[in-house]
C-alpha positions as CSV (number, residue, x, y, z in Angstrom):
1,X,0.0,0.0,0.0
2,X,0.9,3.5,-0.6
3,X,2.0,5.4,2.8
4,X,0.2,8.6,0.8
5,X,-2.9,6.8,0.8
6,X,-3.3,8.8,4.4
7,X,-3.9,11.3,2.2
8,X,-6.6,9.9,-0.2
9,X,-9.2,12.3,1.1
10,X,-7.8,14.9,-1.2
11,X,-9.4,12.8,-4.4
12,X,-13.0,12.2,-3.0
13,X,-14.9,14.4,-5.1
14,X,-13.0,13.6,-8.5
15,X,-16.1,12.7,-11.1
16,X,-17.7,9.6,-11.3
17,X,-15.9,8.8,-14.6
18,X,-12.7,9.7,-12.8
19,X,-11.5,12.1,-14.8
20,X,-13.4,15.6,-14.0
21,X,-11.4,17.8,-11.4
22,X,-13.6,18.4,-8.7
23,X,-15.3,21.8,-8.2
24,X,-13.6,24.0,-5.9
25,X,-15.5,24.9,-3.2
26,X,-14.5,27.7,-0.3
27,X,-17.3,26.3,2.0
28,X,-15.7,22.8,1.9
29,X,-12.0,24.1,1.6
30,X,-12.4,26.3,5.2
31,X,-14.8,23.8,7.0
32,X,-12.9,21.0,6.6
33,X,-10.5,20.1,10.0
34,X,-6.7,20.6,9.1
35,X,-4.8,17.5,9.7
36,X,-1.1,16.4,10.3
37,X,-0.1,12.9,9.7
38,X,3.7,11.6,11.1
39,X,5.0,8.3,11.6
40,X,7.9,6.9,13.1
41,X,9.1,2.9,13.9
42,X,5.8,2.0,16.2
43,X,3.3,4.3,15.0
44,X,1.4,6.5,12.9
45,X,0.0,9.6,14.7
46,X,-2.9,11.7,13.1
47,X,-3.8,15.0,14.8
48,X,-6.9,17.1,13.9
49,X,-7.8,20.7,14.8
50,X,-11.2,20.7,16.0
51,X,-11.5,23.8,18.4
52,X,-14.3,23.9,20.8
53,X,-15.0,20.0,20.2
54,X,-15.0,17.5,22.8
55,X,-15.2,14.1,22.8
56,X,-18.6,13.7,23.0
57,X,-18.8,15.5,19.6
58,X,-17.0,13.4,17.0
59,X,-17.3,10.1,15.7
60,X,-14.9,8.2,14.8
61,X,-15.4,5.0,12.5
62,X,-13.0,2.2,11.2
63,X,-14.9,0.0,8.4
64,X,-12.5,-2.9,6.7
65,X,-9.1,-0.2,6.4
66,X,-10.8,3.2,5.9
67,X,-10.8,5.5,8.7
68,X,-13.8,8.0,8.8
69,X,-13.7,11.2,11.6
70,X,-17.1,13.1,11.3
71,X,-18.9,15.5,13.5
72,X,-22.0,17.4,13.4
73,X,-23.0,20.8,15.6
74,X,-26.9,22.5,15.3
75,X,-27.4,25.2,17.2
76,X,-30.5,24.3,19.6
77,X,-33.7,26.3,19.1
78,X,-34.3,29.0,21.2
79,X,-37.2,29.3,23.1
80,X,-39.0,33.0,23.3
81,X,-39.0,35.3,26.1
82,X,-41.3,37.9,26.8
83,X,-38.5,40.6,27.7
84,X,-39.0,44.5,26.4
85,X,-35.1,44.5,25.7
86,X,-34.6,41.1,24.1
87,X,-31.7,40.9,21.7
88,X,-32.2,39.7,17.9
89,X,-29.7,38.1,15.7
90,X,-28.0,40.7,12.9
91,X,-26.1,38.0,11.3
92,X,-26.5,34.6,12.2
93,X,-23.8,32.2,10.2
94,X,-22.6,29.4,13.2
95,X,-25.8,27.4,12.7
96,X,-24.4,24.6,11.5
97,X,-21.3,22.8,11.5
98,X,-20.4,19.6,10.1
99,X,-17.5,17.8,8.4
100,X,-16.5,14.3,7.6
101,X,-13.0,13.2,6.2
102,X,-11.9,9.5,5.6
103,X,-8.2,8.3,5.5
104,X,-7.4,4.8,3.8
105,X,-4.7,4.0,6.5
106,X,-1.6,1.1,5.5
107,X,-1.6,-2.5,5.9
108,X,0.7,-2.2,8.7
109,X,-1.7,-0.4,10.9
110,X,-2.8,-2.5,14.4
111,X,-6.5,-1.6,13.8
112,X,-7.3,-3.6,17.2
113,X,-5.3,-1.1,19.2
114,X,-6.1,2.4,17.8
115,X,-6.6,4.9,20.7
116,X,-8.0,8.8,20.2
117,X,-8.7,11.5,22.6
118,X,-9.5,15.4,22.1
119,X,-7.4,17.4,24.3
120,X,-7.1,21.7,23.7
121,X,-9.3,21.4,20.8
122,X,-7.3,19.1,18.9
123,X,-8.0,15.5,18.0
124,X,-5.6,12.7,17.9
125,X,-5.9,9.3,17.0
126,X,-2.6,7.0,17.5
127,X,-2.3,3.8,15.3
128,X,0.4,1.3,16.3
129,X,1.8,-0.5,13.5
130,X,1.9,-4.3,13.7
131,X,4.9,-6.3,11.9
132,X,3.7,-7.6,8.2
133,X,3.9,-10.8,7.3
134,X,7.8,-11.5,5.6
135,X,8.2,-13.0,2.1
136,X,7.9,-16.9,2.7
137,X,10.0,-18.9,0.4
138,X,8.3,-22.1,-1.2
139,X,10.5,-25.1,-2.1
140,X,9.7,-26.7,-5.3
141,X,9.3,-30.0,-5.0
142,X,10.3,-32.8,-8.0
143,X,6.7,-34.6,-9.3
């Protein structure tokens, strides 16, 4: 496996036929969680900004290799006061948050011990590598 396929997410909204360039989009571009992938001998170590999240607000899923992190924020309704001086909303744009990114991680990644905690607004989710199997020789025998 590629080690770039980390970064496969980049190529999600290609065209079905695979050859139309996705449309640029600044909603998607400045909603979308920066990440920072490293590796060294044990593990690979994915870190995502997600300020003012806590745990209880992302998901994270692992289906056959692909790693999906999503989370989803609606502002609650607001219930109406009889107050003289009750404020009204000018501009109104933090409704609704959401974002969901997928990473296609390596064969080498121990998907039984992945660990992730949000700490300071930042997400990170720690994948120990587990040892592949080696080349196995095969003796040919005479028939």
């Amino acid at each position: 496996m590629n080690d770039l396929a980390l970064f496969n997410d980049l190529f999600n909204d290609f065209g079905d036929d695979g050859y139309t360039m996705p449309a640029f989009s600044y909603k998607k571009m400045f909603h979308m969680p920066k990440v920072d992938v490293k590796e060294n001998k044990e593990n690979y170590t994915l870190t995502m900004d997600m300020p003012g999240k806590t745990d209880k607000d992302v998901d994270i899923e692992l289906n056959q290799n692909v790693l999906t992190v999503s989370s989803k924020d609606e502002v609650k309704k607001e219930e109406k006061s009889d107050k003289k001086d009750e404020t009204k909303w000018l501009i109104r744009e933090r409704t609704v948050s959401s974002f969901k990114r997928s990473f296609t991680l390596p064969d080498d990644v121990d998907s039984e011990k992945l660990t992730a905690n949000v700490k300071d607004g930042v997400l990170t989710v720690s994948m120990p590598r587990k040892a592949l199997a080696q080349p196995k020789h095969i003796a040919i025998t005479k028939a």
